[in-house]
C-alpha positions as CSV (number, residue, x, y, z in Angstrom):
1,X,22.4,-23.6,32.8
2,X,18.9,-24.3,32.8
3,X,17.8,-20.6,31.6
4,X,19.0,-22.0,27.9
5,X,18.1,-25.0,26.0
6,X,20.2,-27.9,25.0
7,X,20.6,-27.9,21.4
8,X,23.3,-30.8,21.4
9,X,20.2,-33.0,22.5
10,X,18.9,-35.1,19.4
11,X,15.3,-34.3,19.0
12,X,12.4,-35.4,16.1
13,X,13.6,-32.4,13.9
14,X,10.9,-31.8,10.9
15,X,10.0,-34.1,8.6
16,X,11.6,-34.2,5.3
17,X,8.8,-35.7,3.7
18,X,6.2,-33.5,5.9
19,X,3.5,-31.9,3.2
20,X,4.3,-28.1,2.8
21,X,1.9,-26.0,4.6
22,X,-0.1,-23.9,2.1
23,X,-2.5,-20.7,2.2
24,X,-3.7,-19.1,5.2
25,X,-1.5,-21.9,7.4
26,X,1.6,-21.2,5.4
27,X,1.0,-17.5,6.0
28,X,1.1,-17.8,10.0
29,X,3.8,-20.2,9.7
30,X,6.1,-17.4,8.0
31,X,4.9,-14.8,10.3
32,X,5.8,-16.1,12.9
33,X,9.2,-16.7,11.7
34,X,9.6,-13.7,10.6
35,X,8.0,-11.5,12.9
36,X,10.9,-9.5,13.9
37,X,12.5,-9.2,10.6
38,X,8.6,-7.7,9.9
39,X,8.9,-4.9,12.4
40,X,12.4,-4.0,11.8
41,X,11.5,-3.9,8.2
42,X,8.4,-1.6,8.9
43,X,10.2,0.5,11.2
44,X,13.1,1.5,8.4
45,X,10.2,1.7,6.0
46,X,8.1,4.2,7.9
47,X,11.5,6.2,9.1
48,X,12.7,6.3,5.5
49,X,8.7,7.4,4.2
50,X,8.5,10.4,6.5
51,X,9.6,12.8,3.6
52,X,7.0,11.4,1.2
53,X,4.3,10.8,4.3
54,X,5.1,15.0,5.0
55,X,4.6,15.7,1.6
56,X,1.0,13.3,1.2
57,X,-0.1,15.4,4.6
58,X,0.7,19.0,3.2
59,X,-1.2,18.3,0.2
60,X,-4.3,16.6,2.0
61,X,-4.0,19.8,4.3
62,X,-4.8,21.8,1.4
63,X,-7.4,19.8,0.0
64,X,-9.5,19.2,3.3
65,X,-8.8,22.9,4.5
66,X,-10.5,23.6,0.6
67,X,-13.1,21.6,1.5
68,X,-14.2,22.1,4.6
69,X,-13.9,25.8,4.1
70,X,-12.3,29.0,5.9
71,X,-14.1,28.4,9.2
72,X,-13.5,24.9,10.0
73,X,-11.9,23.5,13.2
74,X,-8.2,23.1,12.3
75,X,-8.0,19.9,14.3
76,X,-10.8,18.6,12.3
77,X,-8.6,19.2,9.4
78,X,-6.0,18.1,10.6
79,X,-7.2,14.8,11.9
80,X,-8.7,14.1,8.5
81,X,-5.3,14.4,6.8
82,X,-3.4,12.3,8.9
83,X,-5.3,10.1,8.1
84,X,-5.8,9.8,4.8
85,X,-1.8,10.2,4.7
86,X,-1.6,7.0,6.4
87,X,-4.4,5.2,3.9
88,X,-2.8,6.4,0.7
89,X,1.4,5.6,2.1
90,X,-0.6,2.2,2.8
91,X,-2.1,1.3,-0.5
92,X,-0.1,3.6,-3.1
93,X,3.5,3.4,-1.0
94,X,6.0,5.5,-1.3
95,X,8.0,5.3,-4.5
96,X,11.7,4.0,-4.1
97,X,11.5,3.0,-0.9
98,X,8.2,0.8,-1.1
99,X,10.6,-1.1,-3.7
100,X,12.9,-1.8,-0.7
101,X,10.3,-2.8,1.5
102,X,8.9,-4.8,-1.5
103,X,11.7,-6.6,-1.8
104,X,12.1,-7.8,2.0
105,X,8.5,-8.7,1.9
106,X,9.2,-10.6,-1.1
107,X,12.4,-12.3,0.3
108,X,10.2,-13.3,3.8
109,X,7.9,-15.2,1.3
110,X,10.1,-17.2,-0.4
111,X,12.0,-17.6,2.7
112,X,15.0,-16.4,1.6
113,X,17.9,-15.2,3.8
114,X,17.5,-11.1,3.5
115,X,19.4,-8.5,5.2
116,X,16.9,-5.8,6.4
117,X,18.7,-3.1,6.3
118,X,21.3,-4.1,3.4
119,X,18.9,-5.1,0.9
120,X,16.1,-2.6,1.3
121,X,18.5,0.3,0.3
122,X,20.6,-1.8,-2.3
123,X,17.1,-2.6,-3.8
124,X,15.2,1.3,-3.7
125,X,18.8,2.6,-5.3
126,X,18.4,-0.2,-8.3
127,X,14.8,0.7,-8.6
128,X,14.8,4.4,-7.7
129,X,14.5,5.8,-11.5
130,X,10.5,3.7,-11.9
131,X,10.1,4.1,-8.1
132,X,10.4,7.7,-8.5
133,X,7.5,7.8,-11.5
134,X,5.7,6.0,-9.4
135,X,5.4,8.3,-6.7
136,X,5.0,11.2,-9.3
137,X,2.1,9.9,-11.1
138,X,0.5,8.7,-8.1
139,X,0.9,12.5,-6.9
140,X,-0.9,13.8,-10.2
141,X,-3.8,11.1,-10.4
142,X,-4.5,12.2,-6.6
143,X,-4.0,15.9,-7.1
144,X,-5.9,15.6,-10.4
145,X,-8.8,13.4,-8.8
146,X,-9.4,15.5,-6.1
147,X,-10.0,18.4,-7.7
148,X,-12.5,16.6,-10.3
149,X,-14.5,15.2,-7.1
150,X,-14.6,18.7,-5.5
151,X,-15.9,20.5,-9.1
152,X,-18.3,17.8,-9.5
153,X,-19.6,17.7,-6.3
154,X,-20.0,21.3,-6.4
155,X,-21.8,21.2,-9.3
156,X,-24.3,18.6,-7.7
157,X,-25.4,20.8,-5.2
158,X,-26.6,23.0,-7.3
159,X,-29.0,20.4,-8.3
160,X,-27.3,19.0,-11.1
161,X,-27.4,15.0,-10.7
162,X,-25.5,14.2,-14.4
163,X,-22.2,15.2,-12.7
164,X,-23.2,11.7,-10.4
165,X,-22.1,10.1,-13.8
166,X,-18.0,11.4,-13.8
167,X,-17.9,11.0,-10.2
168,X,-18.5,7.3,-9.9
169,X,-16.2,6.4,-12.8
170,X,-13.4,8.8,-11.0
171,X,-14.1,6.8,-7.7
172,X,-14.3,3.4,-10.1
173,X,-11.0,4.3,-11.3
174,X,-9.1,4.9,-8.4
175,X,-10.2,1.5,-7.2
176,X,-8.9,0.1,-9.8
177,X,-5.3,2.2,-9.7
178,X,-5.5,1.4,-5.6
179,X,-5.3,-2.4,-6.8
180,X,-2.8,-1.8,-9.6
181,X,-0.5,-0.8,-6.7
182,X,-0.5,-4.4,-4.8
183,X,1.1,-6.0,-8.7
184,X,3.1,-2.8,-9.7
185,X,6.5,-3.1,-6.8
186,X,6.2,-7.0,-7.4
187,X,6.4,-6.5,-11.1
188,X,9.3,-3.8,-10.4
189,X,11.3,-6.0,-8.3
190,X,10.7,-9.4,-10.3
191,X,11.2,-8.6,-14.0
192,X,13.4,-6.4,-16.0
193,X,10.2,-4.4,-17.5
194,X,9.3,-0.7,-19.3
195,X,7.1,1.2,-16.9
196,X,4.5,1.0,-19.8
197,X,4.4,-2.9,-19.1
198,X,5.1,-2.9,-15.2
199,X,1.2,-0.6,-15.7
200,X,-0.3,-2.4,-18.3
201,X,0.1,-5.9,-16.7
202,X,-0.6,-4.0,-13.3
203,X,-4.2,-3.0,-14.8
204,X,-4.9,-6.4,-16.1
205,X,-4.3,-8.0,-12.6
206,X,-6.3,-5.2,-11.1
207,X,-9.0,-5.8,-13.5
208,X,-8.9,-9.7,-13.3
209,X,-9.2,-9.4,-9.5
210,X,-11.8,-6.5,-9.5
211,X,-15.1,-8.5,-8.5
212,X,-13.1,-9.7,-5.4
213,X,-11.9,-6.1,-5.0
214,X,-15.9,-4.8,-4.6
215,X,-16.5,-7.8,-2.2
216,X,-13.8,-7.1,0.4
217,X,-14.5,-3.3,0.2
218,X,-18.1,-3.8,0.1
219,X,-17.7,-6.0,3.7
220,X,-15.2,-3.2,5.0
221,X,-17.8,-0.7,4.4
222,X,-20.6,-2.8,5.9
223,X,-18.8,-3.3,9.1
224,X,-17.5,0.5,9.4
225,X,-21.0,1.3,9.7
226,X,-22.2,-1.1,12.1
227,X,-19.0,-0.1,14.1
228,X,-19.3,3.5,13.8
């Protein structure tokens, strides 16, 4: 039938000595490969979230309705924590099950035969214990940072400028934990380490890559303006 092709025809096939495609090439290459896999994978990653996404969303409810104050437009509020919800499940992940979907991003790059479905919940069990501190401490720095950057900021408009200090080195810092996140599933799923070394090494890498950190977020910034 002519609506399939003939695979029994011989054909040029790759070349075994052909040089292996590297960076940004190598990266399309595997996408499109992989493309499906890649949605499935997000799909069962965002379905499995949705407890941790509700919970991210409740608390930014509470922290924008403190901030914006008794009269603001719910929808406003609303909006505001949806999505920041979507930012932080983005950047910090969810705990166990960014370990799963770790893992299947992992396996995609090395091009390696995964299982979606099979191996992301065979990998968040193994991993659920540091997956789970993960998520709490990630809770507590946010809670914990948010209500320093509401006090502070209070305090500056009452014309107080040396709370300007605190409030860039909170903001500093969460940068840096934001890039400790892209080493710390890696590091969970790779080696057999203590959470105290999966965050120490996770620091280091966030503080060797820092400068290019500033750079991207500086040209994000840049362009939000423009755009907005």
């Amino acid at each position: 039938m002519g609506f399939f092709p003939n695979y029994e025809k011989a054909g040029a096939g790759i070349d075994k000595n052909a040089p292996k495609k590297r960076g940004i090439f190598l990266y399309f290459e595997l996408l499109g490969r992989y493309l499906w896999k890649f949605i499935k994978a997000n799909m069962l990653y965002v379905a499995v979230s949705l407890p941790v996404l509700m919970l991210y969303h409740y608390l930014f409810l509470c922290v924008f309705g403190t901030v914006y104050g008794a009269d603001a437009d719910l929808s406003m509020v609303n909006h505001s924590a949806l999505t920041f919800t979507v930012l932080l499940a983005i950047f910090w992940g969810t705990g166990p099950v960014s370990c799963g979907f770790t893992h299947l991003l992992r396996g995609m790059a090395r091009e390696e035969h995964i299982w979606i479905s099979l191996d992301f919940f065979k990998r968040a069990k193994e991993c659920f214990k540091h997956g789970l501190v993960f998520l709490i401490v990630d809770i507590l720095v946010f809670l914990v940072s948010m209500v320093s950057l509401s006090v502070y900021s209070s305090y500056m408009e009452n014309q107080s400028g040396f709370f300007m200090i605190p409030m860039v080195i909170i903001i500093l810092g969460l940068v840096i934990y934001t890039a400790m996140h892209f080493y710390m599933y890696e590091l969970e799923i790779t080696f057999e380490n203590k959470l105290k070394e999966i965050y120490k090494n996770s620091l280091l890498m966030a503080i060797a890559t820092f400068p290019m950190i500033l750079l991207i977020s500086g040209i994000i910034c840049i362009l939000s303006y423009f755009i907005l």
